[in-house]
C-alpha positions in Angstrom: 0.0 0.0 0.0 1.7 3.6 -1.0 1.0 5.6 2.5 0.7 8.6 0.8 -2.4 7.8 -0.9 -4.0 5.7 2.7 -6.4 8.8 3.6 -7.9 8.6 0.1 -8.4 4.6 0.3 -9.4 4.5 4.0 -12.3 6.7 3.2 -13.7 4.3 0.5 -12.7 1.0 2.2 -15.6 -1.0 3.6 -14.6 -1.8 7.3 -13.4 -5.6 6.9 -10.7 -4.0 4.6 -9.5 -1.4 6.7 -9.4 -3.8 9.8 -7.3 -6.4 7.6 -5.0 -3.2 6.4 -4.4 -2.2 9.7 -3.3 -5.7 10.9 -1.0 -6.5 8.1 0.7 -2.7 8.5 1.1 -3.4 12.4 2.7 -6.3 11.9 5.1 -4.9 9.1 5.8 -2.1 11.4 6.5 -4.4 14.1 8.8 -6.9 12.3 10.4 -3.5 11.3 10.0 -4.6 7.2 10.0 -0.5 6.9 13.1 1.6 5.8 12.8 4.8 7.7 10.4 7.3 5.4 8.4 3.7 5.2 8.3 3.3 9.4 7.4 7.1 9.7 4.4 7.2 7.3 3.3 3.5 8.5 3.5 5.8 11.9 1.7 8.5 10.1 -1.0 6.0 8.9 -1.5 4.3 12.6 -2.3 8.0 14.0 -4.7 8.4 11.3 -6.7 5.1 12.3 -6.8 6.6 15.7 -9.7 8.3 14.1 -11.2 5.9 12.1 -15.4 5.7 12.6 -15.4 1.9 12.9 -14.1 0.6 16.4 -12.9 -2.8 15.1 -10.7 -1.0 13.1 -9.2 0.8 16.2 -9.5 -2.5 18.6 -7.4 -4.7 15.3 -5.0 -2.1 15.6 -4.7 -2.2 19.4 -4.8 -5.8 19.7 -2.0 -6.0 17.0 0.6 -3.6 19.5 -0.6 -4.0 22.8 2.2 -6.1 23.9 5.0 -4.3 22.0 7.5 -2.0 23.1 9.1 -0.7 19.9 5.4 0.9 18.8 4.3 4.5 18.5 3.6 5.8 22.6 1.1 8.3 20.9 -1.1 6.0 19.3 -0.6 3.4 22.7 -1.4 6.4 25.0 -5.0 7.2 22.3 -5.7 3.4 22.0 -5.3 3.4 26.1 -8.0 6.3 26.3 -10.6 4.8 23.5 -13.4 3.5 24.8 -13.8 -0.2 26.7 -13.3 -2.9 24.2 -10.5 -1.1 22.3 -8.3 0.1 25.2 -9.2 -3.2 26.9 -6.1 -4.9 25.8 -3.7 -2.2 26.1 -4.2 -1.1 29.4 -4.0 -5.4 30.4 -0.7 -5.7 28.2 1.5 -3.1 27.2 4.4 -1.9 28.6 4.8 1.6 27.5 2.1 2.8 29.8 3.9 4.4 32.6 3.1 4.4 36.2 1.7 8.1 35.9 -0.1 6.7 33.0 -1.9 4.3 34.5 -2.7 6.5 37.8 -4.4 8.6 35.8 -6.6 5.7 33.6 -7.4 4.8 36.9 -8.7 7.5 38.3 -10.3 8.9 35.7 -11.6 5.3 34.4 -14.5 3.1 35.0 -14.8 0.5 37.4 -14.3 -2.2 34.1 -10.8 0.0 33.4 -9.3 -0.6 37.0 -10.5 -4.0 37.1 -8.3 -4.5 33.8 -5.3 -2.7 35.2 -5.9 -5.0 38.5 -5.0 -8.3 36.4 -2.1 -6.8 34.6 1.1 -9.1 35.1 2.8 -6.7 36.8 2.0 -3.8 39.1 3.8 -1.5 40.8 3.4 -0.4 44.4 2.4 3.3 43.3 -0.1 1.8 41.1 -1.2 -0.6 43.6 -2.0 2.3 45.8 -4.1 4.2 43.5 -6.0 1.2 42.9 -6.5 0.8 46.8 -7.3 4.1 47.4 -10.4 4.9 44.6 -11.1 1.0 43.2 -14.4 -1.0 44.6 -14.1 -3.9 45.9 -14.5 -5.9 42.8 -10.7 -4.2 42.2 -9.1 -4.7 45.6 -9.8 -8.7 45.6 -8.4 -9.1 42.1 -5.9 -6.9 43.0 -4.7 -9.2 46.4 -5.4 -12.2 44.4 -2.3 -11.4 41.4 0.9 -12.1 42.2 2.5 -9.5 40.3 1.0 -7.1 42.4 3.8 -5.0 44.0 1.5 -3.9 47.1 3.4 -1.9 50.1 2.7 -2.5 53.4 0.8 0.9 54.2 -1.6 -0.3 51.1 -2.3 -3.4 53.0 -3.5 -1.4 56.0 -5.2 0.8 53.6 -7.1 -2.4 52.4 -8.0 -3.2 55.8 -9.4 0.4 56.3 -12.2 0.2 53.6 -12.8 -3.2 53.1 -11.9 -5.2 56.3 -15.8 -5.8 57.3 -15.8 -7.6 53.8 -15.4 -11.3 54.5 -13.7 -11.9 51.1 -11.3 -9.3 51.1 -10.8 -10.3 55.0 -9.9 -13.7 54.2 -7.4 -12.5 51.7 -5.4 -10.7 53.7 -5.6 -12.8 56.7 -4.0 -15.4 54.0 -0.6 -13.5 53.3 2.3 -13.5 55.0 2.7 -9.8 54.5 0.1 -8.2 56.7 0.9 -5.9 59.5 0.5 -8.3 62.9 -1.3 -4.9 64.5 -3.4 -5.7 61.4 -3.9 -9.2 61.3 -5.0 -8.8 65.1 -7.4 -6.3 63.8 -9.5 -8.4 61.2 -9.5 -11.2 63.9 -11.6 -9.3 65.8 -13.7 -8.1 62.6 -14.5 -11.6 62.0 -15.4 -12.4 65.8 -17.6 -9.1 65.8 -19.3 -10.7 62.3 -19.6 -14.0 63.9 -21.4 -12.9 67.4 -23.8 -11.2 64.7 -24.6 -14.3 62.9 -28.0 -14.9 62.9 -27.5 -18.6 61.8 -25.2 -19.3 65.1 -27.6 -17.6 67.6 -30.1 -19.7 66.9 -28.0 -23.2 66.6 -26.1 -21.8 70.0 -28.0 -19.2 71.8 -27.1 -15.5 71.9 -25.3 -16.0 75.2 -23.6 -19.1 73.9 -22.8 -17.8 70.5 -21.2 -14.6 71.8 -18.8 -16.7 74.4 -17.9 -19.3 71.6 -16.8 -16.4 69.3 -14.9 -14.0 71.7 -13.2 -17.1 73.1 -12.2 -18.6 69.2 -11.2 -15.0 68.4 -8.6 -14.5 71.5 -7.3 -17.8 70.9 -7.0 -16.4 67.1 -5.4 -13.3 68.9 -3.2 -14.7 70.7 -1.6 -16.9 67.2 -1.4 -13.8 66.0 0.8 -12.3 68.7 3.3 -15.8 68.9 3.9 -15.5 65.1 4.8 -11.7 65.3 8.3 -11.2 64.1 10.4 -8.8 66.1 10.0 -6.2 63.7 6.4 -6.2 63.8 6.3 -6.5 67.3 6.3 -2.9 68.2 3.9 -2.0 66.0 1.4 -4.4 67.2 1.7 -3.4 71.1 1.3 0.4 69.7 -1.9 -0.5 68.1 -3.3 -2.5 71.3 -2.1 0.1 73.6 -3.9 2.8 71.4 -7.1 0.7 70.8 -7.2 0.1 74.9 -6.4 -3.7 74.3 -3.8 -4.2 76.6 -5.6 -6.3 79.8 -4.6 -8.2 82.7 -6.2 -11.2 80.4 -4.0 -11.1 77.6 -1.1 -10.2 80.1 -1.8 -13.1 82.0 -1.9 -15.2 78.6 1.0 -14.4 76.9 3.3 -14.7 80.9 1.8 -18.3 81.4 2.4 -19.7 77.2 6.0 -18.4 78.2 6.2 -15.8 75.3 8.6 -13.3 77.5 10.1 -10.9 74.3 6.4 -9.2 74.0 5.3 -9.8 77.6 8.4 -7.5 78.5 7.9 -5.0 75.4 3.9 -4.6 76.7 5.6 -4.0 80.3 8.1 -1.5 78.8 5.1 0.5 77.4 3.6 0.7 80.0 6.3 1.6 82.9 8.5 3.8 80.4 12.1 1.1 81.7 13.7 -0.5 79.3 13.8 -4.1 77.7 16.3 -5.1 78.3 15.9 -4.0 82.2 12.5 -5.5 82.2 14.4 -8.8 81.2 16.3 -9.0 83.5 14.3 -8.0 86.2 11.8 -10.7 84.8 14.7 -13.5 84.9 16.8 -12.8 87.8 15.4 -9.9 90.1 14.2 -10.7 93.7 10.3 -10.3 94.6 10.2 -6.5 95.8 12.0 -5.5 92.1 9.1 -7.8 90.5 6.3 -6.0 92.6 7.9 -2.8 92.0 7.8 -3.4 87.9 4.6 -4.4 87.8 3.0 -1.4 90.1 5.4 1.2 87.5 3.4 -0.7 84.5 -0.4 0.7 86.7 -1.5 -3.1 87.2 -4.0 -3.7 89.5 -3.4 -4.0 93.3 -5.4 -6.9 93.5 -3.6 -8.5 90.7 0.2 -7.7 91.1 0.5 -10.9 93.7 -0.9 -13.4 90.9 1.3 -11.6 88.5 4.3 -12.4 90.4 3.6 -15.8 91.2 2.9 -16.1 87.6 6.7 -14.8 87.1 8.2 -16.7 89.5 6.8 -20.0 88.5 7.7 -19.6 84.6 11.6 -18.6 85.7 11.7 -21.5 88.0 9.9 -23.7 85.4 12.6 -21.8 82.4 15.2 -23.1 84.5 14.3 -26.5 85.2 13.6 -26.9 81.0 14.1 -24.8 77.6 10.4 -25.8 77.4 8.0 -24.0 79.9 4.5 -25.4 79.8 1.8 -23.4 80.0 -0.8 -25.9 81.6 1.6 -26.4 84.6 2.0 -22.9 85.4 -2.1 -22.1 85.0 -2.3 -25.5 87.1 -0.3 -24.3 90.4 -1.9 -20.8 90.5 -5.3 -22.3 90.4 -4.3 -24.4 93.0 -2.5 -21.6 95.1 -5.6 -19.3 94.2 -8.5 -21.8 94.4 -10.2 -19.7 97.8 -10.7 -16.9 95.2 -12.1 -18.4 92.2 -16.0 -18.2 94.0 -15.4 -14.5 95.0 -16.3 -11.4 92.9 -13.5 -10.1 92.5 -11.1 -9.3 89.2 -8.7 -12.2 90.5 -11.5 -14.5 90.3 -12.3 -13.3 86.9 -8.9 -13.6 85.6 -8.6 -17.3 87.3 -11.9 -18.3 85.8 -10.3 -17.3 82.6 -7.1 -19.0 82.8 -9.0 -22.1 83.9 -10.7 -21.9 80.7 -7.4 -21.2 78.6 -6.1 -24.7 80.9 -9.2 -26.7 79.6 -8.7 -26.0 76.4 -4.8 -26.7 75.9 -6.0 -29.8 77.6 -8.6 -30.3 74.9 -6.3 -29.6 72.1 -3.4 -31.9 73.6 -5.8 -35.2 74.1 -7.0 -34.6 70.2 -3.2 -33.9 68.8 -2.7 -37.2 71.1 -5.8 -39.1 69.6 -4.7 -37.9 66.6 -1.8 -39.1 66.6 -2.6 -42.5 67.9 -4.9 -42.8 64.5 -2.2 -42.0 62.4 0.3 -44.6 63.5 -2.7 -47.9 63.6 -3.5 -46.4 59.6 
């Protein structure tokens, strides 16, 4: 075809021609079968079809350069900008769209155009956050759900922002290794708060019922969270449960008696304003009054400082003895030592009731793993 004469035959051409024109000179211009006054009118011609009334014509021609990087920008930037079904494939495939480029097809896009972008193979984290911010839901999921998503961590606790009541997107994030643990702890008690509102389980359980079940499974949850928090997470996450007032005797009590030391002492630092590595030692070698004195400087309880330092003093003696403290002991020998108090109304017979609880059910879980076990070796 002479390109000087294409405006003249494009006008008279019936549409199956032009598309079949425009495919054969994409591919020429791709395969670079041009001399240069060839490549810059086949360019000339392309720009032209950017016009063209039939949008097959323009949806050939960006099928046939979507995934191209030696291809005009200007007619990939027009082609990205047509409507739906042409700029489909271009904003899914090629690379010349730049980060800025695709910010700004976002934003000024349908919901269709950022779920496109979403599935591209690869994303990167400033595009990911523009997604985040302005896509629906529809966008975020597909967006958590493609691996060449580059999403940074303050997009993940964006996610969690505005859609963490969403049991999908929930699930999602709850499944990556990635998430904040001040996050993670977060959407576990989203999904206790949507299970105590379950219709379906109040009325299999009982309200009353219900309510205990799903607290209980969710500070178990909790406290998984908290034993698989790295160190440099850790901070983070007593920050957020300081801030959000979630920092009780309970979980205190919890994390002493498992044995889980590093954040028992960075909760206590918080709170008292010492040092770690102080609290540390204090909590492995000092002598009762130093132990009283900590936990008064932290603003426990009165009441509860005593069971607090028995608590102490029975998991150093018991770190001592092994490298592997058991939780169920320790509970055990403070029931005992306690047992007058468990009928009272007090907030030592509350936390006993609860760490009789937490006993019953390491018990529960150790007979099953046992059972378990047991089925595994007679198979």
């Amino acid at each position: 075809m002479i390109f000087d004469n294409f405006s003249v035959w494009a006008e008279s051409s019936d549409t199956r021609s032009r598309i079949l024109a425009v495919k054969a000179l994409c591919e020429s211009y791709i395969c670079s079968d041009f001399n240069a006054d060839e490549m810059k009118a086949a360019e000339g011609a392309m720009i032209l079809l950017l016009d063209d009334p039939s949008s097959e014509v323009r949806k050939a021609m960006a099928s046939s350069l979507c995934a191209h990087e030696d291809v005009p920008i200007i007619v990939i930037n027009a082609l990205a900008q047509d409507q739906l079904d042409v700029s489909a494939p271009v904003l899914a495939y090629s690379p010349l769209l730049s980060d800025n480029n695709l910010i700004d097809l976002v934003a000024d896009g349908l919901l269709e155009h950022r779920f496109i972008v979403s599935q591209r193979k690869y994303i990167s984290p400033a595009v990911c956050a523009a997604l985040i911010e302005i896509g629906e839901k529809e966008v975020v999921s597909e967006l958590l759900q493609n691996s060449g998503s580059q999403i940074a961590c303050l997009s993940l606790v964006r996610i969690a922002e505005r859609f963490g009541q969403a049991g999908e997107i929930r699930n999602e994030l709850l499944n990556r290794n990635d998430i904040p643990a001040h996050i993670r702890y977060e959407l576990v008690e989203q999904l206790g708060q949507v299970l105590a509102k379950d219709s379906l389980l109040s009325a299999l359980m009982g309200e009353k019922r219900a309510s205990y079940v799903t607290k209980d499974a969710c500070d178990q949850a909790a406290l998984s969270v908290i034993e698989r928090t790295s160190d440099d997470d850790m901070e983070a996450l007593i920050e957020h449960l300081r801030l959000s007032g979630k920092i009780t005797s309970a979980l205190l009590m919890n994390v002493l008696s498992v044995g889980n030391v590093d954040f028992f002492a960075m909760v206590i630092s918080k709170l008292s304003g010492k040092g770690v590595s102080r609290i540390r030692a204090i909590l492995r070698d000092g002598h009762f009054s130093l132990v009283k004195a900590l936990y008064k400087s932290a603003g426990l309880s009165p009441e509860l400082i005593p069971i607090f330092i028995d608590a102490t003093l029975l998991w150093r003696d018991a770190s001592h003895q092994s490298d592997i403290v058991l939780a169920d002991e320790i509970v055990a020998k403070l029931l005992d030592k306690y047992q007058d108090q468990v009928r009272s109304q007090s907030s030592v017979a509350e936390l006993l009731m609860m760490m009789e609880n937490t006993r019953f059910k390491q018990c529960r879980r150790v007979a099953k793993s046992y059972a378990m076990s047991l089925v595994k070796q007679a198979a």
